[in-house]
C-alpha positions as CSV (number, residue, x, y, z in Angstrom):
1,X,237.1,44.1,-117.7
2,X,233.6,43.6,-117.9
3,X,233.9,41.8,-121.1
4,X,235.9,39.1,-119.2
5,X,233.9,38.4,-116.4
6,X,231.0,37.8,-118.9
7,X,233.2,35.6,-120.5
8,X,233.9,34.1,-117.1
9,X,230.2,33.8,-116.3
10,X,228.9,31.7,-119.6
11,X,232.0,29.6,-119.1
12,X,231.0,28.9,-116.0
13,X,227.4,28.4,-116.9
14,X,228.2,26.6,-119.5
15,X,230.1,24.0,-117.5
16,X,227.6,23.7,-114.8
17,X,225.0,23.2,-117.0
18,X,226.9,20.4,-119.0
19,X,227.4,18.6,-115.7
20,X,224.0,18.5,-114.8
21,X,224.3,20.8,-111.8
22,X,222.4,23.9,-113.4
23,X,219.5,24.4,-116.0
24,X,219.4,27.6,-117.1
25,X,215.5,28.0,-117.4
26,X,213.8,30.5,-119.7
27,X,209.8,31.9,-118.6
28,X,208.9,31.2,-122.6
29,X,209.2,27.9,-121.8
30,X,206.1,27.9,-119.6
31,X,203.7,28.1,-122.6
32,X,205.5,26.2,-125.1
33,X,204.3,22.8,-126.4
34,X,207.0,21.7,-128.4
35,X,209.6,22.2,-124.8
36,X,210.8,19.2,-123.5
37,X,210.2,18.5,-119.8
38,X,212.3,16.2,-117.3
39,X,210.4,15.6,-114.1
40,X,211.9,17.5,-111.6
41,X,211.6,20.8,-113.9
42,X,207.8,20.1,-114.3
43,X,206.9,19.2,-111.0
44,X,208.7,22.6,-109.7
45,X,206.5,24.4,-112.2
46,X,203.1,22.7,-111.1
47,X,204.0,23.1,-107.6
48,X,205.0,27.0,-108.1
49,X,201.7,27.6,-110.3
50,X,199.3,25.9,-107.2
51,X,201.0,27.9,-104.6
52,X,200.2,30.7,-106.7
53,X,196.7,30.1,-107.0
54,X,196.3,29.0,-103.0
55,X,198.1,32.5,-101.7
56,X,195.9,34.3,-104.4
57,X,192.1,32.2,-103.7
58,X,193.4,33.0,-99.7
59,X,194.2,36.0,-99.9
60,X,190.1,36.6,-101.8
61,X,188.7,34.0,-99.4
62,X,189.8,36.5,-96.6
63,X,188.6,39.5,-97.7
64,X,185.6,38.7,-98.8
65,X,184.6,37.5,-95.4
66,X,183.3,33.7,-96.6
67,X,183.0,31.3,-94.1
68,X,182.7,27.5,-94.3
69,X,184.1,24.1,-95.1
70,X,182.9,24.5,-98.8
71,X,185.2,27.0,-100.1
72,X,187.9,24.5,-98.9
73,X,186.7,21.7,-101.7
74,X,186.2,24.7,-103.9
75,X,189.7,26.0,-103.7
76,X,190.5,22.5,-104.3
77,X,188.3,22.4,-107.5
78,X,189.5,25.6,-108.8
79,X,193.4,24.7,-108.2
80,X,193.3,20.8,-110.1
81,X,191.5,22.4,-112.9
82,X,194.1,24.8,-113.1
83,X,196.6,22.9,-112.8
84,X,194.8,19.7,-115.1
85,X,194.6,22.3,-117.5
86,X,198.1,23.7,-118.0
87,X,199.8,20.1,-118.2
88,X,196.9,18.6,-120.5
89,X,196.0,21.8,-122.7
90,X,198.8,24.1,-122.8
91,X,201.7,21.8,-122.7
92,X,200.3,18.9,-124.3
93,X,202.7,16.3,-122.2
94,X,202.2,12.5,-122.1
95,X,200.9,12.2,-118.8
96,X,202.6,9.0,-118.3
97,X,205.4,9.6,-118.9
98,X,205.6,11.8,-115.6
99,X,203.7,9.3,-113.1
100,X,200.1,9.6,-114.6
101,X,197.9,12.0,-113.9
102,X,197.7,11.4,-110.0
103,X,201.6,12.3,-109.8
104,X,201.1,15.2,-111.7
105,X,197.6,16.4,-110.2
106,X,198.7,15.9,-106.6
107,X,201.9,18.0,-106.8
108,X,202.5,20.6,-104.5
109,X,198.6,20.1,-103.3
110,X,199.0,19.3,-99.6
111,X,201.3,23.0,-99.6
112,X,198.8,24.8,-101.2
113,X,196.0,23.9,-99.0
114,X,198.3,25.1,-95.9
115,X,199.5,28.6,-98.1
116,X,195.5,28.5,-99.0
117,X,194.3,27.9,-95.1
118,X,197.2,30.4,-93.6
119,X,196.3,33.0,-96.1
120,X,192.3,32.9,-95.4
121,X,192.5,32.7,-91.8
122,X,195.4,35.5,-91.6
123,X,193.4,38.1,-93.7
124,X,190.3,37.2,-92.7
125,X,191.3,37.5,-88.9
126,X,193.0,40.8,-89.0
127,X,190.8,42.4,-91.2
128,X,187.3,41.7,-90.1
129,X,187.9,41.3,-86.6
């Protein structure tokens, strides 16, 4: 029984994935080179990785107790280098061949500043205060 719902499921996969409707997507991936990327599957990944970093530089922002429009541009710093260096370093892509570097750099940014801003106030509010 449980043999033939496996069965079942990798048929199914299988299909979905062959119609374009499903890519199965493997975490080794991330820090592989050689991998081929389409843009949709990159730009999800450099969106993910910046919201990362904004709900993490928040959350430290906040609990720290710093103050200021400087750690703002700083978050900002921290995050395109981050994210500058995956794409360019790690992965090695062509950057033109995904928009340039402007497409790829400003991906997920204006989200991450709000996850960055909503994180900072939210901790910094309820715990000093």
């Amino acid at each position: 029984m449980k043999e033939t719902k496996s069965v079942k499921l990798n048929a199914y996969q299988n299909h979905l994935h062959e119609n374009g409707h499903f890519s199965p997507f493997k975490f080794a991936k991330l820090l592989d080179p050689e991998a081929s990327w389409d843009k949709d599957q990159l730009g999800d990944v450099l969106h993910w990785i910046r919201q990362v970093v904004a709900l993490f530089c928040g959350l430290l922002c906040g609990a720290i107790p710093v103050v200021g429009g400087i750690w703002i541009f700083i978050f900002l710093a921290i995050s395109t280098g981050i994210i500058y260096g995956y794409y360019a370093m790690i992965l090695k892509i062509d950057e033109e061949e995904f928009g340039g570097h402007a497409a790829l750099l400003q991906e997920g940014l204006f989200a991450s500043i709000t996850l960055f801003l909503l994180a900072w106030i939210l901790v910094y509010s309820l715990a000093h205060f």
